[in-house]
N, C-alpha and C positions, 0 to 999 in steps of 0.2 A: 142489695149488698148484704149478704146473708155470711154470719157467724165468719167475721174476719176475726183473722189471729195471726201472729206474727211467729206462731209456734207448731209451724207442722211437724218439728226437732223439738227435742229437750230442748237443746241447748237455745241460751238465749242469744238475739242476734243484737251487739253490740255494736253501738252509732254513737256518733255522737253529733253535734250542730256543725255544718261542713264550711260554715263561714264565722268570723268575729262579728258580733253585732253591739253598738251600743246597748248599755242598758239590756245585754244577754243576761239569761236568769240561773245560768249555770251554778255561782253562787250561792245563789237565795234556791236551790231545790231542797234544799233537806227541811225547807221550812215550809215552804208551796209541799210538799210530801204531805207534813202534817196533815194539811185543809182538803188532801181527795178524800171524795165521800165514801162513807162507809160501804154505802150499795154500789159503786164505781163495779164493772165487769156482772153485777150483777142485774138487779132493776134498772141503774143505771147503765144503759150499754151502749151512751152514742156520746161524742166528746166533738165537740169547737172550741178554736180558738181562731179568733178575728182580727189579731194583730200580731202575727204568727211570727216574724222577727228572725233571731235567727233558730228560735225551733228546741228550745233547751228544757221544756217543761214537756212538749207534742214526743219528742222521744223519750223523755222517761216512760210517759205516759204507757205508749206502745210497747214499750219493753217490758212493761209490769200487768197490762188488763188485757182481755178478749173482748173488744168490742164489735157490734155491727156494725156500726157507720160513724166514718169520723170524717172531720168537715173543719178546714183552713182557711185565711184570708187573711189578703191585707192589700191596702191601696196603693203599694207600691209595685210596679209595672215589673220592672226589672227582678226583684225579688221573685215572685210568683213565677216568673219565667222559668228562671234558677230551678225553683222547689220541679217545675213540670218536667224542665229536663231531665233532671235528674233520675224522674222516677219512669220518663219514657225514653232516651234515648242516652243512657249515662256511658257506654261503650263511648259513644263518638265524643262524648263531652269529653271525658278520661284523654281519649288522643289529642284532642286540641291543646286540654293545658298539658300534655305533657312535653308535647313541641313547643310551646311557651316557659315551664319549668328550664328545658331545654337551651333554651336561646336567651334567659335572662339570668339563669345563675351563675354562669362562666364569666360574666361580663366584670370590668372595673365600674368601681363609682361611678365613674362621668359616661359612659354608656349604659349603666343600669341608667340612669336619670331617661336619656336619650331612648331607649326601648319601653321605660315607662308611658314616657307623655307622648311617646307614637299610639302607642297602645289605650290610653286616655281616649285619643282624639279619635281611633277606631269605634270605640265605644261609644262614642257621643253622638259619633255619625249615624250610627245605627239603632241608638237610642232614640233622638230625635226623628228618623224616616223610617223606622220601622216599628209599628204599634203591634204586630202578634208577637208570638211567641217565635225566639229565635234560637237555637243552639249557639251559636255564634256569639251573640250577645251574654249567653249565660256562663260561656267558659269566659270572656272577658270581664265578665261580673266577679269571679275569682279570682280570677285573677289580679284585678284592681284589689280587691278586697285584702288578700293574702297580701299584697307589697304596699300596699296606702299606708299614709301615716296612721296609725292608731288603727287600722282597722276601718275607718268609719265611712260613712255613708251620706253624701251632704251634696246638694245639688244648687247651682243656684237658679234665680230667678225663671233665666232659659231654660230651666231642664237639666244644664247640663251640670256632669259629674265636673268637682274642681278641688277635691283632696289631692295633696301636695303627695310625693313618694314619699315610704318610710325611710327607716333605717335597719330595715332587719338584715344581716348577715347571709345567713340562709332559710328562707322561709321554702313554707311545705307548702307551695301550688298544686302540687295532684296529689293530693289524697288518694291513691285509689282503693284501697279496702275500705276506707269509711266511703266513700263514693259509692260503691258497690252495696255495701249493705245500708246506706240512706236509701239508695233505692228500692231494696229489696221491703225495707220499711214502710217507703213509701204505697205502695202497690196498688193497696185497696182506699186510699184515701183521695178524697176528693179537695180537690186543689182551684181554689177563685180568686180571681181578680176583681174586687167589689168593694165598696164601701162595707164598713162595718152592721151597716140596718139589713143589708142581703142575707146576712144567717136567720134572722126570725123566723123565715120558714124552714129552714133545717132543727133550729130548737124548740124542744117540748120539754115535759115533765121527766123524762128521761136523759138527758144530756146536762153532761157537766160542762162547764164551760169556762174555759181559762180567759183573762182579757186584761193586756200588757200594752198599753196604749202609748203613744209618746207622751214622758214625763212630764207635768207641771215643771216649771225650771226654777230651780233655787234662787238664780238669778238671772239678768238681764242674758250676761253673755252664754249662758245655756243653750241657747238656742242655735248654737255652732253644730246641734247633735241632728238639727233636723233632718230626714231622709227622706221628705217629699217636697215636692212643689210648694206646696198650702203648710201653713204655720198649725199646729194644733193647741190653740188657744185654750184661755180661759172660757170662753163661749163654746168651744166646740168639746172642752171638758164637760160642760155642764149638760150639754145635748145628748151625751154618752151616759152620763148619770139617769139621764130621762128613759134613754132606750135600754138602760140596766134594770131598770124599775118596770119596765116590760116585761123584759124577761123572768124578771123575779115573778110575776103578778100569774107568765103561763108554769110557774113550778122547777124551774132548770136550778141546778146548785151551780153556783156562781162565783170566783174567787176574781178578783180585781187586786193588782198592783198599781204603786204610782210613789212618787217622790212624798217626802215628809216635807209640808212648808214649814215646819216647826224647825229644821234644821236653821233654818237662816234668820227664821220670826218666829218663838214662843208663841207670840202673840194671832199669826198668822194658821184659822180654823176653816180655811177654805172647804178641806174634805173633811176635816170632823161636819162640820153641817151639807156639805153634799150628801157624805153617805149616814146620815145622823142613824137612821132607821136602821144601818147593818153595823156587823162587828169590823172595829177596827183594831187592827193588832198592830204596834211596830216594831220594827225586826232589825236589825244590824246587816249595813251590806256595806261593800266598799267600791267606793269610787270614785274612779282616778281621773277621770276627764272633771277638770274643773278647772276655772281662771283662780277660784277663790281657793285659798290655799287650807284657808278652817273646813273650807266645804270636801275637801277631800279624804280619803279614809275611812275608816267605819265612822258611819252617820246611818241613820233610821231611813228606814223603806216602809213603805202601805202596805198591808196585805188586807183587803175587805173581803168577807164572807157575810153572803145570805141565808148562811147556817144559824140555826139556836145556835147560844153561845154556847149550852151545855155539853153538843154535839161537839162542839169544837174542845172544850175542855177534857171529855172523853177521849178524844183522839189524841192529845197530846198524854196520853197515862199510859199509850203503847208506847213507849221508849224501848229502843233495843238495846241500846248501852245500858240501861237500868235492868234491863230484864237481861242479859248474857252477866252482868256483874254479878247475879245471884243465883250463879250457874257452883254444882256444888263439886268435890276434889274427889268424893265417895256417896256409893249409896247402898254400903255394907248393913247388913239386919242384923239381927244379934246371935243367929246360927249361921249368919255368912263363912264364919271364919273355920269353927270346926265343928260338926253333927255329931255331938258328940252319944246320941241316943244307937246313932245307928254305930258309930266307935265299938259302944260298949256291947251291942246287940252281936257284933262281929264275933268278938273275942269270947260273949257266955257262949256260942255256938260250938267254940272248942276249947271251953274251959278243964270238961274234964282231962280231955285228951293231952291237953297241956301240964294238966299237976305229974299225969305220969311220966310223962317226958322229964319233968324237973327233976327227977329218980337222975338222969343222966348227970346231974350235974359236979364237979369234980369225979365224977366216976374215973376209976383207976385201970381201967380196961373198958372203956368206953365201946367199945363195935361190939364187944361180948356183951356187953349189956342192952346194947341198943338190937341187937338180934334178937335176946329173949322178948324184949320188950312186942317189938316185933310181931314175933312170932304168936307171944301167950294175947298181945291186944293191936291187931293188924290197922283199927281203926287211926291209932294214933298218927299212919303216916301219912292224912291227911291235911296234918298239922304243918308241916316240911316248908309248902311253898311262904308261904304267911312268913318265916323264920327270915326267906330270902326277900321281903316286900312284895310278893309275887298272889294275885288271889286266884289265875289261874290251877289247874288240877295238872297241867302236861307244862314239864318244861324242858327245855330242848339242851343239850349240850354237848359241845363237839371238841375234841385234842387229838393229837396221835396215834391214840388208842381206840379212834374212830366214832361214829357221831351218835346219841342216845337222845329218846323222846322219849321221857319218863313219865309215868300215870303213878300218884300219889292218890287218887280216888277209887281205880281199879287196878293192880299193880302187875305189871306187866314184863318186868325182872328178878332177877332172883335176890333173897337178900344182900346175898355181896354184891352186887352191882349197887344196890341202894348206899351201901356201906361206902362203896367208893365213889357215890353220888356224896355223902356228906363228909368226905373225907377232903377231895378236891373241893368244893366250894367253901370250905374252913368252917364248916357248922360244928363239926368233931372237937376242933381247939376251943372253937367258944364257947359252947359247953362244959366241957372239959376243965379248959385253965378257970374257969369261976369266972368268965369276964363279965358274967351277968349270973344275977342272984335269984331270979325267978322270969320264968318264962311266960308266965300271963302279964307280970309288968313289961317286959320285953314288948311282947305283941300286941298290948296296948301302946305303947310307944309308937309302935311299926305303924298300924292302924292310924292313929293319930296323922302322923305323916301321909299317908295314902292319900286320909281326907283332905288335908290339906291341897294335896293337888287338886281336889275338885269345885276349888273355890271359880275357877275361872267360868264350868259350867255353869256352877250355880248364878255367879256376876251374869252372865246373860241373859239371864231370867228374874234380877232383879228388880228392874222398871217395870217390867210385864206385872211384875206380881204385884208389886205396889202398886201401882194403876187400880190394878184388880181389889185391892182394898179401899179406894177409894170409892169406886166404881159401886162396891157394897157398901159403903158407908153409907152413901147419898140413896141405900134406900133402892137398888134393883136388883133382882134376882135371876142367878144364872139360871138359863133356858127358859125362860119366861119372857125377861123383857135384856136379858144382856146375855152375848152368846162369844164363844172364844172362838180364833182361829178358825175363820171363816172366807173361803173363798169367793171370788165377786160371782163365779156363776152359783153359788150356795146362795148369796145373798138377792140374786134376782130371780131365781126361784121361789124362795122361804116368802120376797116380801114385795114379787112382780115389780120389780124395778126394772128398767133400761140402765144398766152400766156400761154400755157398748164404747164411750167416750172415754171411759182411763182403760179397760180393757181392748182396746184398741181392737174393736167389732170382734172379740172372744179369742184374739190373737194370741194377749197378753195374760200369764195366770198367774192372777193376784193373789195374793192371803192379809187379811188384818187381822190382827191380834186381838183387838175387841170389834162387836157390833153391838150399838144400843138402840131400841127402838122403843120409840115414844109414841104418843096419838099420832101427831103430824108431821114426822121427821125421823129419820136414819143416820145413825154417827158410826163412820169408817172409821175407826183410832188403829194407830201405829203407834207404837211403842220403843223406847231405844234409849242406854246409858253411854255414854263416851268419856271413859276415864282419863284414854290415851288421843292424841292425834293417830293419823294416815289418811290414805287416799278413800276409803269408804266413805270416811265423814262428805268429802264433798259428792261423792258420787247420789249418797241417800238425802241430801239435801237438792241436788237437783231433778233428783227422780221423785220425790215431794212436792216442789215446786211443781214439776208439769202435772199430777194427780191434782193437785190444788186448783191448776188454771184450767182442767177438764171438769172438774167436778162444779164448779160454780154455773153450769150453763147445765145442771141435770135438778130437776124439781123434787125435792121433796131429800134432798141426799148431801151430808154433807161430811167433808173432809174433816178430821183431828188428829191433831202430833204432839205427842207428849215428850218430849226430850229435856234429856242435863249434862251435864260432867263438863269438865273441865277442857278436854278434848278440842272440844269447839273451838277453843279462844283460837287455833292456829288456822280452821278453817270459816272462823267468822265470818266472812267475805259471803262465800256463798248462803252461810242460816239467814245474814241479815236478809236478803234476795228473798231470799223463801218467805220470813218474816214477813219483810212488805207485801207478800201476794196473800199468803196464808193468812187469813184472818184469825183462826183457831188454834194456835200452835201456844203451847203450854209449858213451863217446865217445874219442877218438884214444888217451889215455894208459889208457882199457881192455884198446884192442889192442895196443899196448906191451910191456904187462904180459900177453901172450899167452891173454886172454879166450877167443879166435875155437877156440885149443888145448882151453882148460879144454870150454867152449860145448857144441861141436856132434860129442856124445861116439855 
């Protein structure tokens, strides 16, 4: 199973867990996010989990990494069935419950009850005499699932399922766009029904491994949550701890959840000394199945890592909420605003031409004058357009009197025609009535203006440039070891690279803003300020995201984004996405804090 990805599109394919499961980690993901490993999609490229449940950590997973080989399980018969149909035969599954959806939601109370425990006793049947895998059984497994009380999953002694109906209203039995894209997720992933010691030979040094086992129970009556035959004791805790210590011993990174028995006993260090030797962190989760009335609501969860603890403490200093709050409103320089070198370089260019013009001014026969003018220093009527904001040499203008493209550089009319060029566009009166006192302050004014407007181009080239300062700081030099504006086939050229993965095999033509090349390593940087929202911002965040999840499977080459403004806050949604894949993604008070130094080692 070579170079699975859930991303032959940009776009990401969003799923989510197709059933309610006890002790579902949907919740507690943003905390499970912290502990995936640094090399995840990279060195690390192959992922299990062994108590696979209802699947809330295996889809984020899939939605965020390019792995080759991922690997599920769990010892529950029925479940595993589910995940198989799903991902081979979800059409037929889709039509079953929807004639089910069909047939149970029109019904009153007292035949919802009656279509339930028909459908119960279906399931049991088939449960019980049928050991492969069945479609049949897997739409009636949602079925149950969606209309049970609570959700849950609880069999007795015989095998058979005995959760009571709920009370939902209208619940959602066919999914089918999440059905569809579970499946589509599912694809490349290998799917067992085994005991949890059966992965040992799917993991090595390279696999992360998620493992979410049935809880230690806070109390006696916890055990309402069971969802297999066999009780998962305190004995069978301990047997799981031994086979974790295996895998830690061949190298795999390892995150284990489980209940806090400190919620119920301070006193009670059951997993502090199971997992003494790994990190134990506890996390706030809530939940609502409990007899014990303290025991419900936020209360503490396990989260154990066979990571250094440093590792782990590094990982928690990528906050994204920390890092977008230091996102800045401007990133104006201090000739952002007006050039005023080149202002002034404008204006000596026709300074002389100007003093003589100022001759014109309260002139008392102003077109007699501006004729001689004219005529004795023709130069000056290059002066004209600059008067109208105009830095063009031809300006066009058209009335009744029929349409004129005028040349003020080479003059192409006779002076009266000029004369009534400056007579209709009111140059004559403002000259004239004194409405201004000198014509180089005039056109410094004008000019002044002009540049103003070109604040927007310069803004786009802001971040570029700063970068670029950074970039020098740390000490590399342009065309030597850092190059601008470089295309990917420039760069596999210059420095025999394979790019064929984000240039989609020379499809696509790329350009980045910087290249740095070091001994052992290649930095692609993009560059970009966002003062404002719109639709751009999401579009170049998920067009980063997919460069990000191609370039990690290319040796020696890696992705950087330097981004800020304010902008974001409205398309957060999508930076964070990127964030979590992106490992490298930067913004202003990164380079501050001399990133570009640490970086590009």
């Amino acid at each position: 199973m070579k170079n699975f990805s859930l991303f032959e599109k940009e776009e990401r394919i969003e799923c989510k867990p197709f059933i309610k499961w006890v002790g579902g980690k949907g919740q507690l993901l943003p905390e499970i996010n912290k502990l995936y490993p640094i090399e995840l999609g990279k060195t690390i490229n192959k992922y299990a989990e062994i108590f696979i449940g209802g699947g809330a950590v295996l889809f984020d997973i899939l939605s965020k990494y390019k792995l080759d080989e991922v690997y599920i399980s769990d010892k529950n018969l029925e479940l595993i069935n589910t995940y198989k149909s799903i991902r081979d035969s979800v059409d037929i599954l889709i039509k079953s419950l929807k004639e089910m959806e069909e047939g149970y939601i029109p019904l009153d109370d007292e035949n919802r009850k009656i279509y339930y425990y028909e459908k119960r006793q279906e399931y049991n049947n088939l449960k019980i005499n049928i050991e492969e895998n069945n479609i049949e059984k897997a739409s009636l497994f949602i079925f149950l699932n969606k209309t049970c009380f609570n959700g849950l999953y609880r069999v007795n002694k015989k095998g058979e399922f005995n959760v009571p109906m709920g009370a939902y209203k209208n619940p959602k039995i066919c999914d089918e766009e999440n059905l569809k894209n579970v499946s589509l997720t599912l694809r490349n992933v290998k799917i067992v029904y085994a005991d949890y010691r059966e992965s040992e030979k799917f993991i090595d040094e390279k696999t992360f491994v998620y493992i979410d086992p049935p809880y230690r129970p806070l109390n006696t009556s916890s055990s309402f949550t069971s969802y297999t035959e066999n009780d998962f004791s305190d004995k069978e805790q301990i047997e799981l701890a031994e086979y974790i210590n295996v895998l830690n011993k061949k190298g795999a990174k390892i995150v284990i959840s489980n209940s806090d028995p400190k919620n119920n006993n301070i006193d009670d260090n059951f997993f502090d000394k199971l997992y003494k030797n790994y990190n134990i962190n506890r996390v706030k989760a809530t939940r609502m199945l409990n007899s014990n009335a303290s025991l419900r609501g936020a209360i503490n969860e396990l989260l154990i890592t066979n990571y250094e603890r440093i590792e782990w403490e590094n990982r928690n200093m990528r906050n994204f909420e920390k890092w977008l709050g230091k996102f800045k409103n401007s990133i104006a320089t201090y000739d952002y605003y007006i050039d005023l070198k080149k202002v002034i370089k404008n204006v000596d260019n026709i300074k002389i031409e100007l003093n003589i013009l100022n001759s014109l001014i309260g002139s008392k026969n102003i077109e007699k004058d501006f004729e001689n003018i004219i005529k004795k220093y023709p130069e000056t009527l290059k002066c004209i357009p600059i008067l109208l904001a105009i830095r063009d040499t031809e300006i066009y203008a058209q009335d009744e009197e029929g349409s004129f493209l005028y040349n003020f550089k080479t003059p192409n009319y006779n002076i009266e025609q000029y004369k009534i060029f400056m007579k209709k566009t009111g140059l004559f009166d403002l000259i004239q009535n004194h409405l201004i006192n000198n014509l180089v302050d005039y056109v410094l004014g004008v000019e002044t203006g002009l540049d103003s407007n070109g604040r927007k181009n310069r803004g786009g080239h802001l971040m570029e440039d700063l970068v670029e300062k950074y970039i020098v700081k740390a000490g590399f030099i342009k065309g030597v070891n850092y190059f601008k504006e470089m295309k990917i086939s420039e760069i596999e050229e210059k420095f025999k690279i394979d790019l064929s993965k984000i240039s989609n095999n020379g499809k696509t033509v790329k350009r980045f803003d910087f290249v740095i090349k070091t001994e052992n390593m290649i930095y692609a940087i993009e560059t970009n300020f966002y003062a404002s929202s719109g639709s751009k911002l999401n579009e170049t965040a998920r067009s980063y995201k997919h460069i990000a999840q191609e370039a990690k499977d290319i040796n020696g080459f890696i992705f950087v984004w330097f981004t800020d403004g304010k902008g974001w806050l409205d398309a957060r949604n999508n930076l964070k996405e990127t964030f979590e894949i992106l490992e490298n993604i930067y913004n202003i008070d990164d380079m501050e804090n001399n990133v570009i130094e640490k970086l590009f080692i």
